[in-house]
N, C-alpha and C positions, 0 to 999 in steps of 0.2 A: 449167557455170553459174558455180561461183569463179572459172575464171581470167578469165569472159568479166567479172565483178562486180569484178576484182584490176585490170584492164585502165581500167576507168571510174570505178573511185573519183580517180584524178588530174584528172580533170573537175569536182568535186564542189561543191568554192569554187564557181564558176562557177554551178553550175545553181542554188545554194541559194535565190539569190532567187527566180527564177524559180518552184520548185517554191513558196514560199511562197504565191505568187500563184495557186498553179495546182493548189494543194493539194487539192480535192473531185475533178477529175478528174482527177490523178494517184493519189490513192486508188481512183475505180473502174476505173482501168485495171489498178491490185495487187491488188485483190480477184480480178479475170478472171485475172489471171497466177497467183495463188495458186488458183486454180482448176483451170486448165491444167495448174497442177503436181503437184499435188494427184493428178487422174485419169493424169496419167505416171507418175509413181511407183506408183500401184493397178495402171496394165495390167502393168508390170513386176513384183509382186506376184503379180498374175493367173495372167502366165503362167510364173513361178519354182514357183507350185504347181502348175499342171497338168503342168508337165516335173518335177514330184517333185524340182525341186533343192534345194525348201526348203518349210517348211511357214509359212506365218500363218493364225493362226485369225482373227483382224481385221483385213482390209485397210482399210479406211477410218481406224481407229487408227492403223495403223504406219503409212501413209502420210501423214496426217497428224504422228504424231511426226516422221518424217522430215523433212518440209519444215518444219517447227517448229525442229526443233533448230539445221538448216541456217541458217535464218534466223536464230537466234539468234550464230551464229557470222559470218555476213557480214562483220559491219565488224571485228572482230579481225581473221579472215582476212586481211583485202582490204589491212589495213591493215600488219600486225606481220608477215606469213608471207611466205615463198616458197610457190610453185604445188609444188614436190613435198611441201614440210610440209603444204601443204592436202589435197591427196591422201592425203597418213601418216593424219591427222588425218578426215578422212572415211570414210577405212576400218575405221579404228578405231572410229567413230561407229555404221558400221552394223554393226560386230561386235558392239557391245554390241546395238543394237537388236534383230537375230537370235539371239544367243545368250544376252542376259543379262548379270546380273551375277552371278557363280558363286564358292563358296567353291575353291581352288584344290587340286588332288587331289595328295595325297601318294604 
């Protein structure tokens, strides 16, 4: 999803008018996407717990935070990073979201 979001931000000038005009249904088409995304991230969730690779007691939560956080990061990403710092940076996203923030053991 970043690289393909890293790839079309150079488009962006361009489309700005356009989305302004076209704004009501360029928003319900995000909503359906953030939807989509949404239920991706839950079946991956889904089936992380029934393969016991991990536990979530709230899928609809963490997937939700996930596609939240992500979102929050798009236009930095897209804009300031290279595709493997995105990567760095995503993993380390969902470490926290799986593990937490934990005081460090001596």
């Amino acid at each position: 999803r970043m690289k393909y979001l890293k790839e079309l931000i150079n488009i962006h000038t361009t489309l700005t008018e356009d989305y302004l005009d076209n704004y009501a249904f360029i928003e319900k088409i995000r909503e359906r996407n953030d939807r989509k995304e949404i239920e991706v991230i839950k079946s991956i969730l889904i089936d992380g717990n029934d393969r016991k690779l991990f536990f979530v007691d709230d899928i609809e939560l963490t997937a939700f935070t996930i596609i939240t956080a992500l979102k929050g990061f798009e236009y930095p990403w897209s804009t300031n990073i290279s595709l493997p710092e995105i990567q760095e940076n995503i993993d380390k996203l969902l470490y926290i979201v799986f593990h937490g923030i934990n005081k460090k053991k001596e």
